[in-house]
C-alpha positions as CSV (number, residue, x, y, z in Angstrom):
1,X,-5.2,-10.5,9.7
2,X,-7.0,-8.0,7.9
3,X,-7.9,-8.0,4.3
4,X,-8.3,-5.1,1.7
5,X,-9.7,-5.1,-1.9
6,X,-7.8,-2.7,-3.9
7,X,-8.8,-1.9,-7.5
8,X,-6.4,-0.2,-10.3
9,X,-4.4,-2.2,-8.3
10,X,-0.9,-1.8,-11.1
11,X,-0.2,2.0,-10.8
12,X,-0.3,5.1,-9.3
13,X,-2.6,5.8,-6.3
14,X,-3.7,2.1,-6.2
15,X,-0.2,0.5,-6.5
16,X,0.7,2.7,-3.6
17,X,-2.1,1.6,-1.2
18,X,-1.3,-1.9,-2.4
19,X,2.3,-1.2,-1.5
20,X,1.2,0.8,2.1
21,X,-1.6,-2.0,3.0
22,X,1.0,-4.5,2.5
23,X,3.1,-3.0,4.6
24,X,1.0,-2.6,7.6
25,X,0.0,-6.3,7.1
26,X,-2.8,-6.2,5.4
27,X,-3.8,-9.7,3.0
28,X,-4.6,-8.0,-0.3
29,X,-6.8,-8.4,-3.6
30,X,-6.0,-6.8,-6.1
31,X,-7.9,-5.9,-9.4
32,X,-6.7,-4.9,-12.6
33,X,-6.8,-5.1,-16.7
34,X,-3.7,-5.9,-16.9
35,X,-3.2,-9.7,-15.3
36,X,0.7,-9.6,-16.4
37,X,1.2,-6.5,-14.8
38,X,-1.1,-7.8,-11.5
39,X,1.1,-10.4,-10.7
40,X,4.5,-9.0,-11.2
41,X,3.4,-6.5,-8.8
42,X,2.1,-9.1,-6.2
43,X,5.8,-10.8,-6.2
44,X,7.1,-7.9,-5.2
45,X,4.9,-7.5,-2.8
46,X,5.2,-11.1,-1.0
47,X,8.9,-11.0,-1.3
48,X,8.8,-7.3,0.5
49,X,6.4,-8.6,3.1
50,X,4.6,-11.5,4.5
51,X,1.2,-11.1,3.5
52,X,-1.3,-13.5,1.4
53,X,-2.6,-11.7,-2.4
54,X,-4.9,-12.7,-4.6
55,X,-5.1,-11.5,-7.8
56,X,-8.4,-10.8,-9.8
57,X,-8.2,-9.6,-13.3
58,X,-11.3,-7.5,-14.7
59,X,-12.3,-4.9,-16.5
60,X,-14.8,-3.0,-14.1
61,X,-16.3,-1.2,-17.4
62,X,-17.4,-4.9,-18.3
63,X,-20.7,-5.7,-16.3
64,X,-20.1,-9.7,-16.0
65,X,-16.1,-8.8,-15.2
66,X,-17.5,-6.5,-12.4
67,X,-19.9,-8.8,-11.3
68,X,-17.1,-11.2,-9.7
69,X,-15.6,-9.2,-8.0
70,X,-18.5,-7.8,-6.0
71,X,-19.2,-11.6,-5.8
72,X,-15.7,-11.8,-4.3
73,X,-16.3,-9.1,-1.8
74,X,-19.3,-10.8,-0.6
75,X,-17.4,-13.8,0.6
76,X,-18.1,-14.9,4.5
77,X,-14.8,-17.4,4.0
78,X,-12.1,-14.9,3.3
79,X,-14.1,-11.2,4.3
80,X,-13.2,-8.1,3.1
81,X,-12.3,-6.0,5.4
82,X,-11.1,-2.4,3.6
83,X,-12.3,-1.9,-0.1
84,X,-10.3,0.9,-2.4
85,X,-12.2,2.3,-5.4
86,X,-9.0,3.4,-7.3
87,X,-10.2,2.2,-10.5
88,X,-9.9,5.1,-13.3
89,X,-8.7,7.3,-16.3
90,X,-8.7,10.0,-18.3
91,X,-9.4,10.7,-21.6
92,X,-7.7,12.6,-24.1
93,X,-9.9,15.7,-25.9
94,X,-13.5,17.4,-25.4
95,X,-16.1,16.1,-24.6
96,X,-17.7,16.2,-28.4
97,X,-14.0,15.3,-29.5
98,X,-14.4,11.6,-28.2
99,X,-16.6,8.8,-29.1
100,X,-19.7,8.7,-26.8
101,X,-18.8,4.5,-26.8
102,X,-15.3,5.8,-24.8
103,X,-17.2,8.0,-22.6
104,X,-19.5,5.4,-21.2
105,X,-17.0,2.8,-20.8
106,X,-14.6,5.7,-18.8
107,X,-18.3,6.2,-16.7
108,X,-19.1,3.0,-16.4
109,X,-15.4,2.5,-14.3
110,X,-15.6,5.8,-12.7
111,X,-18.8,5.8,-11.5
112,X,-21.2,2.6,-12.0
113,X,-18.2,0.1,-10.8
114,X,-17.8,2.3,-7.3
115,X,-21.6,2.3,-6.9
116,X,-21.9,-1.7,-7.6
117,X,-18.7,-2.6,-5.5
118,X,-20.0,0.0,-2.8
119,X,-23.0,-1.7,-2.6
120,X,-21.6,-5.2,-2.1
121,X,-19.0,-4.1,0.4
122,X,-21.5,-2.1,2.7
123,X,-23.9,-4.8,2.8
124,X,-22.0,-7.3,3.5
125,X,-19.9,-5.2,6.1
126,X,-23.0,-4.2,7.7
127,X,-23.4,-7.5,8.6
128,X,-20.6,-8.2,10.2
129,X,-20.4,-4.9,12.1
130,X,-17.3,-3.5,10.8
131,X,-15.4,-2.4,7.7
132,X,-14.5,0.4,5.8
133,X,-14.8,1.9,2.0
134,X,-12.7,4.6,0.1
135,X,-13.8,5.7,-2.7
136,X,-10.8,7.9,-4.8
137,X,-12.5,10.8,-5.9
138,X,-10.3,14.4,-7.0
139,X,-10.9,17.7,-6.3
140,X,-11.7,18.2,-9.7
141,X,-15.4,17.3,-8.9
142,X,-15.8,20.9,-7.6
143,X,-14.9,22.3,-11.3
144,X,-16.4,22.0,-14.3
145,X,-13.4,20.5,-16.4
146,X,-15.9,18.0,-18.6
147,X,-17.0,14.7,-18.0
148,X,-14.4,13.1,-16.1
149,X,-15.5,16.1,-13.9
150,X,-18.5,15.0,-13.1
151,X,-17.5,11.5,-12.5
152,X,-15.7,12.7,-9.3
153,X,-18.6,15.5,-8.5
154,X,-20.7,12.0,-7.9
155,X,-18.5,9.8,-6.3
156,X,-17.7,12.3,-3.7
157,X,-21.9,13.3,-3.2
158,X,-22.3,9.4,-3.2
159,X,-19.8,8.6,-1.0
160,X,-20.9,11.0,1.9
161,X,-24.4,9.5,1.3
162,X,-23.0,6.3,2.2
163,X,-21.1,7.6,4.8
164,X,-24.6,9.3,6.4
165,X,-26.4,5.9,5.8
166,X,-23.8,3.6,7.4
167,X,-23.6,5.9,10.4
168,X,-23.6,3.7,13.8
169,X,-23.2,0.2,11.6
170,X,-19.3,-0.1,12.2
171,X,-18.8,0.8,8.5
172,X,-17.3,3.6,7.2
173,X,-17.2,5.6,3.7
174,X,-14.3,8.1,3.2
175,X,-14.0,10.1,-0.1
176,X,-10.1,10.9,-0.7
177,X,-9.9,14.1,-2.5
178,X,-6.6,14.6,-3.7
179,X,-5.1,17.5,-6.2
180,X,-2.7,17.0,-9.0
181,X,-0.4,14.0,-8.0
182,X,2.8,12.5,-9.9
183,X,1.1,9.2,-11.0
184,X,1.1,7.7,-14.5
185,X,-2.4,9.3,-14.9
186,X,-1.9,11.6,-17.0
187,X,0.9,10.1,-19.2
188,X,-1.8,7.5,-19.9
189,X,-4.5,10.0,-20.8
190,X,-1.7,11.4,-23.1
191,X,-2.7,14.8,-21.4
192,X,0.5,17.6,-21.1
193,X,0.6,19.2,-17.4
194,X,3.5,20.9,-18.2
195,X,2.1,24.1,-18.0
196,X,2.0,23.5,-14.2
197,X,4.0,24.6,-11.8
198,X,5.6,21.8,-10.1
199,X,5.0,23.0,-6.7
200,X,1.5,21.8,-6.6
201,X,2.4,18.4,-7.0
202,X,1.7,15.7,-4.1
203,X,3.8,12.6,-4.0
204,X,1.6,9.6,-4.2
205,X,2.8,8.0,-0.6
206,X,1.7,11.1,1.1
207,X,-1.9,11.2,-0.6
208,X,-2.2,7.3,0.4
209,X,-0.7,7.7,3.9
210,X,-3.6,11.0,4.5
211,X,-5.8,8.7,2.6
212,X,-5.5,6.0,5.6
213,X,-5.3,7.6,8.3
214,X,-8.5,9.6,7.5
215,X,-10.2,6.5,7.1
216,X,-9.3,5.1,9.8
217,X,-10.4,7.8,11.9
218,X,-13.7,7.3,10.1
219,X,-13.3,11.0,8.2
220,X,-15.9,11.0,5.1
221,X,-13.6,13.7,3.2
222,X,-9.6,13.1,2.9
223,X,-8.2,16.1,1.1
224,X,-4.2,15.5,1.7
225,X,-2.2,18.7,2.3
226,X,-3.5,22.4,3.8
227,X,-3.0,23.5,0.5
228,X,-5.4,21.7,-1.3
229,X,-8.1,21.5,1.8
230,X,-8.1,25.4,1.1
231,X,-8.2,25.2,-2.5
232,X,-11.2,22.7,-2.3
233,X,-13.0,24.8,-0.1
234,X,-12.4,27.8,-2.0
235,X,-13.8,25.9,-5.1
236,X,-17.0,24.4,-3.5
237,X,-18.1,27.7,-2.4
238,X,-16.6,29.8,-5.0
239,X,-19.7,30.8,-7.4
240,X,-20.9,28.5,-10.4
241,X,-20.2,30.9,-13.2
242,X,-16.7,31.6,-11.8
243,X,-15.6,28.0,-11.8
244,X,-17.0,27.9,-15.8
245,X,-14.5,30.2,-16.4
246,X,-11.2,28.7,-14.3
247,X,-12.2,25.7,-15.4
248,X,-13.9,25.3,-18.6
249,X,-12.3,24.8,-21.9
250,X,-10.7,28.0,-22.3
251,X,-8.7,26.9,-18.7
252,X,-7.6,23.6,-21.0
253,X,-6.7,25.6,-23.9
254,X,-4.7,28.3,-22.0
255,X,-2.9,25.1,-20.4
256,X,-2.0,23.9,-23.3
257,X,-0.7,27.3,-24.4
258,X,1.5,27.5,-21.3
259,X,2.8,24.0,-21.8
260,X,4.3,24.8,-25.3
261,X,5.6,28.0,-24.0
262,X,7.6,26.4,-21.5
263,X,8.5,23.6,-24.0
264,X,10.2,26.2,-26.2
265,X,11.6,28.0,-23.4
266,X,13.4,25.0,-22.3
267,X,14.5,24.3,-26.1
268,X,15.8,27.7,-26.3
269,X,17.8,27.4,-22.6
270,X,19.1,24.3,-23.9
271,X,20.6,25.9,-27.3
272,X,22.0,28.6,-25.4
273,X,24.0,26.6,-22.7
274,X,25.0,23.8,-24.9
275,X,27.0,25.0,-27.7
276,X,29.1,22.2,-28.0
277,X,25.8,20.8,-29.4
278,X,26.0,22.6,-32.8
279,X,27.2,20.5,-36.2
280,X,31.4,21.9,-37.1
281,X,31.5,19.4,-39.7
């Protein structure tokens, strides 16, 4: 039996490769903030399949919290075998809009948590000859769309690092590069993406399933859907200044503007084919 360490274990991408390890027989860790929310999700889990989950509550933006559980992925009793860097979230404004305090606590779990865990995982994976390590990364490391940005820009540089380093061990390091996806994400962030069009979407199994099977083929970049593998490549080769424009803060702005123009559209479609809506008292 195989064992995976899942972090942001509660919702979107991460409650799906809970859901998908499970499935496939994987024992499961899960890590999350929310311990409530952690073990609801593991009864469902056991009752849907017969698999063994632990459940480990931390705050990865909390350096003694983090600490465990790269203690708990160094364990030679009950190994890891598969380690998932879900753990993440967006925050709502500009970068000079937000307190700097928020910012390093959304780095600190974006970034410092994947590089500790990483470390812990590899090394002790190393020594045992096999294993493997996806990191959740976005293709919104090839803009320049602030901060969170340039979280992902690292994690996906560090991650083929580590991939190149652990080459020949019998570990592997696979970046999963996904586009916009229908997760809680952004209703969390409290971040409108109305103004999309709803055809760019991925559904979270599919990203997960990609995500998997990439790794398991020992792939160091997952980007799910032809689509989005273009529009990556496009973007990382696609000049500097050009992607400051696309993706700066006039992109956010011009979003915004879209999202309350289709808002109003909508209120308007709804007044016009629902007049048994209006007051006759």
């Amino acid at each position: 039996m195989t064992r995976a360490l899942v972090t942001g274990s509660t919702s979107g991408l991460g409650l799906e490769f809970a859901w998908q390890l499970a499935g496939t027989g994987h024992d499961l860790v899960l890590v999350s903030r929310d311990e409530a929310r952690m073990r609801a999700v593991a009864a469902q889990i056991t009752d849907a399949h017969d698999v063994q989950i632990e459940v480990l509550p931390a705050d990865l933006s909390d350096r003694a919290r983090l600490e465990k559980v790269a203690l708990r992925l160094t364990d030679p009793v009950a190994p890891i075998d598969l380690l998932v860097n879900n753990a993440g979230y967006g925050l709502r404004g500009g970068f000079l809009e937000v307190g700097i305090q928020d910012h390093e606590k959304q780095m600190d779990t974006l970034m410092r948590a994947v590089l500790v865990l990483s470390h812990a995982a590899a090394r002790t994976m190393v020594q045992r000859r096999r294993g493997a390590i996806i990191n959740v990364s976005s293709l919104a490391g090839y803009t320049a769309a602030g901060p969170y940005a340039a979280s992902k820009s690292w994690v996906t540089v560090f991650t083929e690092s580590l991939a190149v380093e652990l080459k020949g061990t019998g570990v592997t390091a696979t970046a999963l590069l996904p586009g916009f996806v229908q997760t809680e994400f952004h209703e969390r962030a409290a971040i409108s993406m109305d103004g999309l069009p709803r055809v760019g979407w991925l559904k979270a199994p599919f990203v997960v399933e990609q995500g998997l099977k990439d790794a398991a083929k020992g792939q160091v970049l997952s980007i799910p859907s032809i689509t989005y593998r273009t529009a990556g490549e496009v973007s990382r080769i696609a000049p500097r200044r050009l992607m400051r424009l696309l993706t700066g803060p006039a992109w956010s702005a011009r979003l915004g503007r879209r999202a309350l123009r289709r808002s109003r559209r909508r209120a308007s479609a709804r007044d016009l084919h629902a007049p048994w809506q209006c007051d006759d008292s």
